[in-house]
DOTILO-550509 format. One line per field, with one value per residue (C-alpha): residue number from 1; x, y, z. Coordinates in steps of 0.05 Angstrom, whole numbers, padded with zeros to 5 digits, m for minus. Example, Ala and Ser with C-alpha at 12.3 -4.5 7.8 and 13.67 -1.06 7.14 Angstrom:
i = 1 | 2 .
px = 00246 | 00273 .
py = m00090 | m00021 .
pz = 00156 | 00143 .
! end
This chain:
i = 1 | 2 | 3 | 4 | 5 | 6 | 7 | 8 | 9 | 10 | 11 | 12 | 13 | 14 | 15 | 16 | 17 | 18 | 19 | 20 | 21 | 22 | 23 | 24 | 25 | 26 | 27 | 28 | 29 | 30 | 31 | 32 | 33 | 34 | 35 | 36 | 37 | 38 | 39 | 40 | 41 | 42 | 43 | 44 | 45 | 46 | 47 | 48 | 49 | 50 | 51 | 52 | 53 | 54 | 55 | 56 | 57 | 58 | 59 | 60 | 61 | 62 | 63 | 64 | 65 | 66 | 67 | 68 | 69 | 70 | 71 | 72 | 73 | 74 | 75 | 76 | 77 | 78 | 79 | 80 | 81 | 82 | 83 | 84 | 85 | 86 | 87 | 88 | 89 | 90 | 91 | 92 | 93 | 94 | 95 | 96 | 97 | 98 | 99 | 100 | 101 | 102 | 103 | 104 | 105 | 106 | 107 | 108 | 109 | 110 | 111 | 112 | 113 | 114 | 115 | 116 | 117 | 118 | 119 | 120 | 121 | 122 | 123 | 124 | 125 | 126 | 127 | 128 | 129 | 130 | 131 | 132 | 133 | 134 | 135 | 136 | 137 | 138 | 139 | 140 | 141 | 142 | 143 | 144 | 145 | 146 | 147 | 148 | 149 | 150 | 151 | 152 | 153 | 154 | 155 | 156 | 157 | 158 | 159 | 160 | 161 | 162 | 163 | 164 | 165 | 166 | 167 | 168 | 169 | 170 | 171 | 172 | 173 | 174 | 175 | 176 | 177 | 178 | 179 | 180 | 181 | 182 | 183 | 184 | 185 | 186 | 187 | 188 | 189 | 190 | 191 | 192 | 193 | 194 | 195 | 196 | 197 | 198 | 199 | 200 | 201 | 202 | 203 | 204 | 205 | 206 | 207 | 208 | 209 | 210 | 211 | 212 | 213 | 214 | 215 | 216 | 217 | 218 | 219 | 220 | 221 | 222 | 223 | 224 | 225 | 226 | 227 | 228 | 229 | 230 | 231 | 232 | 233 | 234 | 235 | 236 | 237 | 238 | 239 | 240 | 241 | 242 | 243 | 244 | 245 | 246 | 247 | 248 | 249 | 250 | 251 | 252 | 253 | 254 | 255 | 256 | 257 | 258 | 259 | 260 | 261 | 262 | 263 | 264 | 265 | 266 | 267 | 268 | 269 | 270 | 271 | 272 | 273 | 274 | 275 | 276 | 277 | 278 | 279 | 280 | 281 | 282 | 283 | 284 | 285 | 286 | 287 | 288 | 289 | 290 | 291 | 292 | 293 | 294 | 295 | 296 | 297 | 298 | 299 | 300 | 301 | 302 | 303 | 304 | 305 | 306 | 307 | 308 | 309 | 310 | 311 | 312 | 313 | 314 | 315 | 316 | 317 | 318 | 319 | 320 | 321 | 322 | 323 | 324 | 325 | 326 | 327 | 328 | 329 | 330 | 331 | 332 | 333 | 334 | 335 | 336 | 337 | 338 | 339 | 340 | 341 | 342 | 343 | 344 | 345 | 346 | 347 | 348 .
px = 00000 | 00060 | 00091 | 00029 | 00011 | 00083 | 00079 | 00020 | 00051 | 00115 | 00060 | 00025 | 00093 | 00111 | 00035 | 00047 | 00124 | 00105 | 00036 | 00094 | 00136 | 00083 | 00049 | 00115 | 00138 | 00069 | 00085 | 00150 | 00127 | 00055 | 00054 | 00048 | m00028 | m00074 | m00115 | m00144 | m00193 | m00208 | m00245 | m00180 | m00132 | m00182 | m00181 | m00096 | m00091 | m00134 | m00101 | m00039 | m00057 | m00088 | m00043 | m00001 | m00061 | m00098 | m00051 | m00006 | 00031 | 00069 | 00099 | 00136 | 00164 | 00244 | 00287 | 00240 | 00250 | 00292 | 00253 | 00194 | 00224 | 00245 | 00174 | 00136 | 00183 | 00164 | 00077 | 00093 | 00132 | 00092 | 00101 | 00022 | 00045 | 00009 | 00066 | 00064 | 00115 | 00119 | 00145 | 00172 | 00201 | 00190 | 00141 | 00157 | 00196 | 00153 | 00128 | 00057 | 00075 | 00123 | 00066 | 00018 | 00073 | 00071 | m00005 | m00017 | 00033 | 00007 | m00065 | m00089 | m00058 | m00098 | m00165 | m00190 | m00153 | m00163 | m00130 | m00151 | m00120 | m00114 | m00142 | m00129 | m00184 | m00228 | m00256 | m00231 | m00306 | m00292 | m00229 | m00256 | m00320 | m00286 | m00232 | m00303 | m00325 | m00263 | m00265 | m00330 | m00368 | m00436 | m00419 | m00476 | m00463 | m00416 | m00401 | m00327 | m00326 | m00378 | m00343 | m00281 | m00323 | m00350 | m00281 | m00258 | m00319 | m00304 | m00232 | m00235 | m00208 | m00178 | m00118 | m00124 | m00072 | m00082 | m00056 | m00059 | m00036 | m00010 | m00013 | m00006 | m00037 | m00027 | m00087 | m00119 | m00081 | m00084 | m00156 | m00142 | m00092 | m00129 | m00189 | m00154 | m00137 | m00078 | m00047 | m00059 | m00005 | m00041 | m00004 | m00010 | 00028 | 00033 | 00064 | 00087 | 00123 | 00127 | 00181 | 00165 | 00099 | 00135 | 00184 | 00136 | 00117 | 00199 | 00195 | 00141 | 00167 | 00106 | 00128 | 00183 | 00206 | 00229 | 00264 | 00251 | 00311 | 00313 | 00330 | 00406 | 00434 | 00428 | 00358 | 00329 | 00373 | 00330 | 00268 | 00288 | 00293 | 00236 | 00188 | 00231 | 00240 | 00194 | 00211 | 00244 | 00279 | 00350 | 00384 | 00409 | 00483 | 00503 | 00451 | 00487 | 00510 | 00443 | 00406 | 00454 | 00441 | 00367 | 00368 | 00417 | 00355 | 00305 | 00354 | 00326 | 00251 | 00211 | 00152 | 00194 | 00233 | 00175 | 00136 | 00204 | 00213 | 00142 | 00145 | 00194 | 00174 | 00121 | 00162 | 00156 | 00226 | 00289 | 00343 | 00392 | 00367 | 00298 | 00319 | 00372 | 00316 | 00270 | 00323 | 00343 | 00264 | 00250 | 00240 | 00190 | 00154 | 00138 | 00122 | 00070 | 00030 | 00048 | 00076 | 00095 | 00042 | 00042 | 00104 | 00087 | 00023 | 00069 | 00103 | 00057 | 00017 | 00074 | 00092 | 00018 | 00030 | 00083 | 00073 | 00072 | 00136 | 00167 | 00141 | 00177 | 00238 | 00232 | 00222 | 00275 | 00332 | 00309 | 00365 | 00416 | 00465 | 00428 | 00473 | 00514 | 00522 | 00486 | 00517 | 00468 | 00497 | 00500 | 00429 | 00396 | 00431 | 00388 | 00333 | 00328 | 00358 | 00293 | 00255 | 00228 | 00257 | 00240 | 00263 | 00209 | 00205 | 00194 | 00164 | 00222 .
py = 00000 | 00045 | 00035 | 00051 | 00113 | 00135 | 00116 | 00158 | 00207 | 00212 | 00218 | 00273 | 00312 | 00294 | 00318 | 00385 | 00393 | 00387 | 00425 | 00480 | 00476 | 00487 | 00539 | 00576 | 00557 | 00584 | 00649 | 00651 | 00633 | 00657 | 00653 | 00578 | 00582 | 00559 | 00603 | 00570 | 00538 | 00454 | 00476 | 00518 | 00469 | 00411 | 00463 | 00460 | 00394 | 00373 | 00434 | 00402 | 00323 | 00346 | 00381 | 00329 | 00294 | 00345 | 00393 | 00362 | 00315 | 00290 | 00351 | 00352 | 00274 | 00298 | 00249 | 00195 | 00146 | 00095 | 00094 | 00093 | 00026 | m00007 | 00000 | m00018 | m00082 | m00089 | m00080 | m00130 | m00191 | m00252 | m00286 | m00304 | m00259 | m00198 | m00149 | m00066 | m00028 | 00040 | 00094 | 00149 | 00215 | 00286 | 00330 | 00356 | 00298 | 00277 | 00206 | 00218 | 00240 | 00170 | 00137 | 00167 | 00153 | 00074 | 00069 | 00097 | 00054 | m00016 | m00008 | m00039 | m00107 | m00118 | m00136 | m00065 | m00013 | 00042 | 00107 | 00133 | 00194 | 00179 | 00243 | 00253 | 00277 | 00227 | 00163 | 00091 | 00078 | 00138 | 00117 | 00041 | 00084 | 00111 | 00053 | 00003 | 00062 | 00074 | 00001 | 00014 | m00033 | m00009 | 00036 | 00024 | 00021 | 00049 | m00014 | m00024 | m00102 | m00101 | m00052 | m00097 | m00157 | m00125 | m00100 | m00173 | m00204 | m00159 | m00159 | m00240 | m00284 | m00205 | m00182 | m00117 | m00056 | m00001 | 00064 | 00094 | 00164 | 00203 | 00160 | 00185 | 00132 | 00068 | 00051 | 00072 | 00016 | m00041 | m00053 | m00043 | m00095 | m00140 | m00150 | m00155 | m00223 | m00253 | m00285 | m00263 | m00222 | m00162 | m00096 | m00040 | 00031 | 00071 | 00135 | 00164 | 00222 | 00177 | 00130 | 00096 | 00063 | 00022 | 00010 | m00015 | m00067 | m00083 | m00162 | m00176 | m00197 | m00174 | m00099 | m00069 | 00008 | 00063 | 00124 | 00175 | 00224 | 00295 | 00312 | 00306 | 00372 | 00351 | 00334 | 00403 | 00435 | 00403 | 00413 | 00492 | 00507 | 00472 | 00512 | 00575 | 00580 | 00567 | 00511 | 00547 | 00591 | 00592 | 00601 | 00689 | 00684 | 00706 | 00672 | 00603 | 00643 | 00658 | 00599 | 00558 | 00597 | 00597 | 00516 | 00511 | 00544 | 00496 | 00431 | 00384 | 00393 | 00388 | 00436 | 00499 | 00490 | 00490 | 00533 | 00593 | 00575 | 00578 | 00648 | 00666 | 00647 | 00700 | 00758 | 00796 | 00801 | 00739 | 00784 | 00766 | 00837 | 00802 | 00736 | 00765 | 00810 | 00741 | 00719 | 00758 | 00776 | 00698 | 00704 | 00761 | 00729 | 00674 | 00711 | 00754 | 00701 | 00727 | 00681 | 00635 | 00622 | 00549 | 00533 | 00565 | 00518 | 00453 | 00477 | 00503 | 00438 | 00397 | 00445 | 00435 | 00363 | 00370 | 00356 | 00417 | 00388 | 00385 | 00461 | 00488 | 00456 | 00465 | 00543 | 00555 | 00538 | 00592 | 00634 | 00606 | 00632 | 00609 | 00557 | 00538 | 00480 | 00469 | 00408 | 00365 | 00350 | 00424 | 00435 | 00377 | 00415 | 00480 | 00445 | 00413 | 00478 | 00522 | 00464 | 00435 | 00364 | 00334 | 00268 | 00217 | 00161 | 00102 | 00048 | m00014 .
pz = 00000 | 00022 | m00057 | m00089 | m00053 | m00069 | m00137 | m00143 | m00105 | m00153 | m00221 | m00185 | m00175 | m00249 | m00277 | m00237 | m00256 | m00327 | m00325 | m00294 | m00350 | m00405 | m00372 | m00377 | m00452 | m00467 | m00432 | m00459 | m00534 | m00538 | m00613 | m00608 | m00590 | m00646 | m00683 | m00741 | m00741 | m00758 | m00827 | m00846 | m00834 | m00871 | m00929 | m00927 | m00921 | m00972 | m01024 | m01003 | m01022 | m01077 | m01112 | m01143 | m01170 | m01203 | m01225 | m01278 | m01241 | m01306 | m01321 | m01258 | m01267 | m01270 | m01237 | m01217 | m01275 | m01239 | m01166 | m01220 | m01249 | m01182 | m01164 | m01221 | m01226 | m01146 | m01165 | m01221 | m01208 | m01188 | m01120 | m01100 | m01042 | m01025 | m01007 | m00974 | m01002 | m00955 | m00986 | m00941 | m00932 | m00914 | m00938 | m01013 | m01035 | m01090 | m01055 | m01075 | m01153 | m01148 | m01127 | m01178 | m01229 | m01216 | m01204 | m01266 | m01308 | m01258 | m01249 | m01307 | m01299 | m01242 | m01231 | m01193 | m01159 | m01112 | m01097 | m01022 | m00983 | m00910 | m00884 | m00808 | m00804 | m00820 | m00778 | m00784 | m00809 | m00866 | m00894 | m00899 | m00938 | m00984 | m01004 | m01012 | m01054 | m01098 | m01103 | m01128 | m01074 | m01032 | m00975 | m00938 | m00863 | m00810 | m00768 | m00779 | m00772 | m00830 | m00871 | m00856 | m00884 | m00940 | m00962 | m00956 | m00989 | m01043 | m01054 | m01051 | m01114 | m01146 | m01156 | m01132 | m01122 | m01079 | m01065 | m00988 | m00996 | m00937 | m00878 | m00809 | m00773 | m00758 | m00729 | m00798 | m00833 | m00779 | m00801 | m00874 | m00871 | m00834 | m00876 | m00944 | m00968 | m00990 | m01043 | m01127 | m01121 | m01097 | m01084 | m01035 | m01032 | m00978 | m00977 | m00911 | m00875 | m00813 | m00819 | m00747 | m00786 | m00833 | m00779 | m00725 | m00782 | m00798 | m00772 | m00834 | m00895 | m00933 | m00920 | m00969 | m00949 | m01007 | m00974 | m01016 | m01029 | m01062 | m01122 | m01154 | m01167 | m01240 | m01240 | m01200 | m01250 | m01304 | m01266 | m01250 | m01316 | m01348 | m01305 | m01302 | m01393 | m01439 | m01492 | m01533 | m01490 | m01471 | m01411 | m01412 | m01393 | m01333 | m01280 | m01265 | m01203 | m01183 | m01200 | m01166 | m01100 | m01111 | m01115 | m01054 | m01023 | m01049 | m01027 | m01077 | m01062 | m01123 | m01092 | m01083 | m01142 | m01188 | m01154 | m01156 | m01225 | m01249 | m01209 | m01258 | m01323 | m01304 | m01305 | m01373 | m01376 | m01367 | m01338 | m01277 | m01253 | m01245 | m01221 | m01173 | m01141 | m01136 | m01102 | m01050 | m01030 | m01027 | m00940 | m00965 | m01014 | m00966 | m00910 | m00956 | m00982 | m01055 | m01116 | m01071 | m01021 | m01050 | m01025 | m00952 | m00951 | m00956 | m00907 | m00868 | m00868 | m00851 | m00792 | m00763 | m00758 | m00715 | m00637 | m00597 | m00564 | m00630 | m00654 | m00596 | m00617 | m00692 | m00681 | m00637 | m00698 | m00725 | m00672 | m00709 | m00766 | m00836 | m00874 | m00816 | m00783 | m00707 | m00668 | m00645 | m00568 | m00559 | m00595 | m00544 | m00486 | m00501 | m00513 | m00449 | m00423 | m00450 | m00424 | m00494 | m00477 | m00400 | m00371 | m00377 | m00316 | m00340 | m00296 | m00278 .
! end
């Protein structure tokens, strides 16, 4: 009796310390209190999915030809197996434009396919609605066992390929996974930002993992100028010095680099006076919402997915030197310094 009342003791005075510790990181950092609302961020997150399927996705195809054929040789080769193939990365790398790549070259050598986007903010129930329904199977009811069955009733003696797009929960594919059936050689892709999914999953041999990677400097190169010239323009001398330090900006990420090149192909004239002014007002230009408030929503979206914990620590690089290096003993120091990062008790 003595242990447990000091057990409960010891979480009381942990619950406190830490109730403590946010109450002063929000006075310290008020800006971190939300202010938009659910609808707005549905709005963003949907704009942000979206994008890559409805707005000419294979114009923006540089640099993906040989994860392209990996995977296509993956969706294709016949072991009577069904098999998960996660592909993951950070926000901007291109995984769901991969992904729409192969599904669109795959889908028609199987019996039916799906393409579903994983919204967070959607139920268990919901997300099983709307696969039976890009599957193109009645909806009706919002038990999830049934939808489970139904699902599996459906999918049963197909060969079937699937696309989950965006996943951020696990919980949303456990049920998924459990009611399709196996064998036929069926084929699910998952894209991810959350690597510790895939991971969790790491001792089944039905689950294959693609990191994606940014783009070579040759390839945003390509891409840069392909949305920054028309066809038939060349490249005016003089702005390799420029461009270069624009895409050292963009680090390989396909989103800002078409989005600062389609910026300018809009100006009337292609001058290194333009692009160099583009360039250096590229903090403003996000900041404003202007010609590139697209780019701002990726990142804006993937910054609202972040843990509170994990905003706190996210904003507070921004005190340090841009394009220099931050070592990451001292950086963990100041975290747990500022109070971002606490010592968690775990129970022997």
């Amino acid at each position: 009796m003595w242990k447990m009342r000091h057990s409960i003791s010891n979480l009381i005075q942990d619950i406190n310390t830490r109730l403590k510790i946010i109450k002063e990181i929000n006075e310290r950092y008020p800006m971190m209190v939300p202010t938009n609302s659910v609808s707005l961020e549905t709005n963003t997150y949907y704009n942000v999915r979206a994008a890559p399927l409805i707005l000419g996705w294979g114009n923006n195809t540089v640099g993906i030809d040989e994860p392209k054929r990996k995977l296509v040789s993956w969706a294709l080769e016949s072991n009577q197996k069904l098999k998960v193939m996660f592909v993951v990365g950070m926000a901007g790398l291109g995984k769901t434009t991969l992904a729409r790549s192969v599904y669109e070259e795959v889908k028609e050598h199987f019996d039916c396919h799906a393409w579903i986007i994983a919204s967070k903010y959607q139920t268990i129930e919901e997300t099983l609605q709307s696969l039976l329904e890009e599957l193109g199977s009645s909806t009706e009811g919002s038990d999830i066992v049934l939808l489970m069955q139904r699902l599996h009733n459906f999918l049963q003696h197909k060969r079937y390929v699937i696309v989950v797009d965006n996943l951020w929960v696990k919980d949303v594919w456990e049920p998924i996974r459990l009611a399709l059936p196996d064998g036929n050689d069926n084929r699910i892709i998952i894209t991810t930002r959350r690597g510790d999914i895939p991971n969790s999953f790491r001792d089944d041999d039905s689950i294959d993992i693609h990191k994606g990677q940014p783009l070579s400097p040759h390839w945003a190169e390509q891409l840069f100028y392909k949305k920054a010239l028309s066809g038939d323009d060349r490249r005016p001398s003089g702005l390799e010095e420029v461009s270069k330090s624009i895409l050292q900006k963009c680090d390989g990420l396909p989103p800002e680099i078409i989005e600062i090149g389609r910026v300018l192909r809009s100006k009337p004239r292609q001058t290194k006076y333009e692009w160099k002014k583009l360039h250096d007002s590229l903090e403003s230009e996000l900041r404003s919402g202007g010609g590139l408030s697209d780019i701002m929503r990726v990142l804006s979206a993937s910054y609202k997915d972040l843990p509170y914990h994990l905003k706190y620590c996210f904003l507070y690089m921004s005190i340090f030197p841009e394009n220099n290096p931050v070592k990451r003993k001292g950086l963990i120091q100041v975290w747990i310094a500022e109070g971002f990062v606490t010592e968690e008790r775990q129970d022997s």
